[in-house]
C-alpha positions in Angstrom: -22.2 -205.2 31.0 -20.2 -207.6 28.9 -17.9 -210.8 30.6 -14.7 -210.1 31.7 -12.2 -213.8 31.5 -12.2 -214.5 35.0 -9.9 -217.8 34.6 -7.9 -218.8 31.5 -7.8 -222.7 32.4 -5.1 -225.4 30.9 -5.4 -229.2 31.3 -2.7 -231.0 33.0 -1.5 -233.8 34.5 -0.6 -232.5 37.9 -2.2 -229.4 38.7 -0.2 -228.2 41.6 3.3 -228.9 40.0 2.3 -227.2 37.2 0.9 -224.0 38.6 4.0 -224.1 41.0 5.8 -223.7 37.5 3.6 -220.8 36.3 3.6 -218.9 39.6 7.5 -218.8 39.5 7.1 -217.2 35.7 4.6 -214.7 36.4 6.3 -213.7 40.0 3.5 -214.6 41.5 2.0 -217.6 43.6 -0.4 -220.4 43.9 -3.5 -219.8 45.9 -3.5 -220.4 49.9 -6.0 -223.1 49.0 -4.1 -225.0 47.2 -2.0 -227.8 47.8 0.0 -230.7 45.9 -1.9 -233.9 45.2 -5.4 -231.4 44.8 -7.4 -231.7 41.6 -7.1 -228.3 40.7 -4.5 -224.7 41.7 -5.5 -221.4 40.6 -2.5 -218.4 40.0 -3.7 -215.0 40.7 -2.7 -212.3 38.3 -3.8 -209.2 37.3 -6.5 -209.5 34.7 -7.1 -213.2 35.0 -5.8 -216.2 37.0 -4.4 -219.3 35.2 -6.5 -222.0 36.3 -5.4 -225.8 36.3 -7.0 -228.5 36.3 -6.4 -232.5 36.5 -7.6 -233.9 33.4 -6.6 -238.4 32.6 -5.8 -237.5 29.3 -2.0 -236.4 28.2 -1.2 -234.2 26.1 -1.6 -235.2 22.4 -1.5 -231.8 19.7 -0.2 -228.4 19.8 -2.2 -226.1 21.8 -5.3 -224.5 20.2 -4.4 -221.0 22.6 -1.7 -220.5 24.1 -0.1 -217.6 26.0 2.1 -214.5 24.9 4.9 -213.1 27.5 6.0 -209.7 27.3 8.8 -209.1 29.7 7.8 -206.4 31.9 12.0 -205.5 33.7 14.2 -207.4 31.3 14.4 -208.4 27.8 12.9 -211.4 26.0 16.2 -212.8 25.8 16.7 -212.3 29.3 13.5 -213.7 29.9 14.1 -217.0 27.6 16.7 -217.8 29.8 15.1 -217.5 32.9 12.5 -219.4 31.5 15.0 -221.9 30.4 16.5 -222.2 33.8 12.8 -222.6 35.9 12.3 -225.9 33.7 10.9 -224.6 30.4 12.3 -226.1 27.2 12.7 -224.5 24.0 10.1 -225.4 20.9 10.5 -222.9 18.7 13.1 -220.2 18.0 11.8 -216.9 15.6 14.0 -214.2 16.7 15.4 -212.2 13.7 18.3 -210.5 13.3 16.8 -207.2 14.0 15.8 -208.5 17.0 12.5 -208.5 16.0 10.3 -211.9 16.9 9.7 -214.5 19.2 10.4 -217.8 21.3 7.9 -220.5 21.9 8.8 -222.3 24.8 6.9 -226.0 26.3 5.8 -225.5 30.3 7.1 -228.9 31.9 3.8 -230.7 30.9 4.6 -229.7 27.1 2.3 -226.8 26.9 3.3 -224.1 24.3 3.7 -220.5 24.9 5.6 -217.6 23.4 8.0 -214.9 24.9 7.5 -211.8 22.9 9.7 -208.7 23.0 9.7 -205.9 26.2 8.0 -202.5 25.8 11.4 -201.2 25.9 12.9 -203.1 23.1 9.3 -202.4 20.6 10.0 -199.1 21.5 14.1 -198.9 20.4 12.7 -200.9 17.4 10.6 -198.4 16.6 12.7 -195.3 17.6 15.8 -197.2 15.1 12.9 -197.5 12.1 11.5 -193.9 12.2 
């Protein structure tokens, strides 16, 4: 049988605060055994769990992997916002005026991630195209 990614794991500064932060995103939560001030906080989702981890160093360069959101019940826009609101901040703005693209956004520790497109709005793409 071949691995399966049990744990994608970022670096951070204060683990707990930070997972706090990705648990609101992904409607989800930080584990039971997990509590501020704790070297490391895990978030269960489905596939893999975000891992964090305490690390001395800051952050320095732009992130080597970083995570894609696909809004699963509103639209990216929608979703930036949200984002926006639990303490994100905006990096980098590619939506087109066919509302194709993306958004990369900074967690509150300055890690980079995108917010891609719903299903929903590839799909009316696509449907508009053909």
């Amino acid at each position: 049988m071949t691995s399966l990614v049990r744990h994608v794991t970022i670096d951070c500064s204060d683990a707990y605060a930070l997972a706090s932060f990705w648990a609101r995103v992904l409607d989800s939560k930080v584990s039971d055994d997990d509590s501020p001030g704790d070297p490391e906080a895990l978030v269960e989702t489905p596939g893999a769990g975000l891992l964090f981890i305490r690390v001395p160093e800051k952050k320095s360069v732009k992130n080597r992997v970083h995570l894609d959101l696909q809004p699963q019940d509103r639209t990216r826009d929608e979703e930036v916002e949200r984002l926006l609101a639990l303490g994100a901040t905006l990096h980098d703005d590619q939506r087109r005026p066919d509302g194709t693209g993306w958004v990369t956004l900074r967690d509150p520790e300055g890690n980079e991630f995108c917010v891609e497109r719903s299903k929903a709005e590839r799909a009316a793409t696509e449907a508009a195209q053909a």
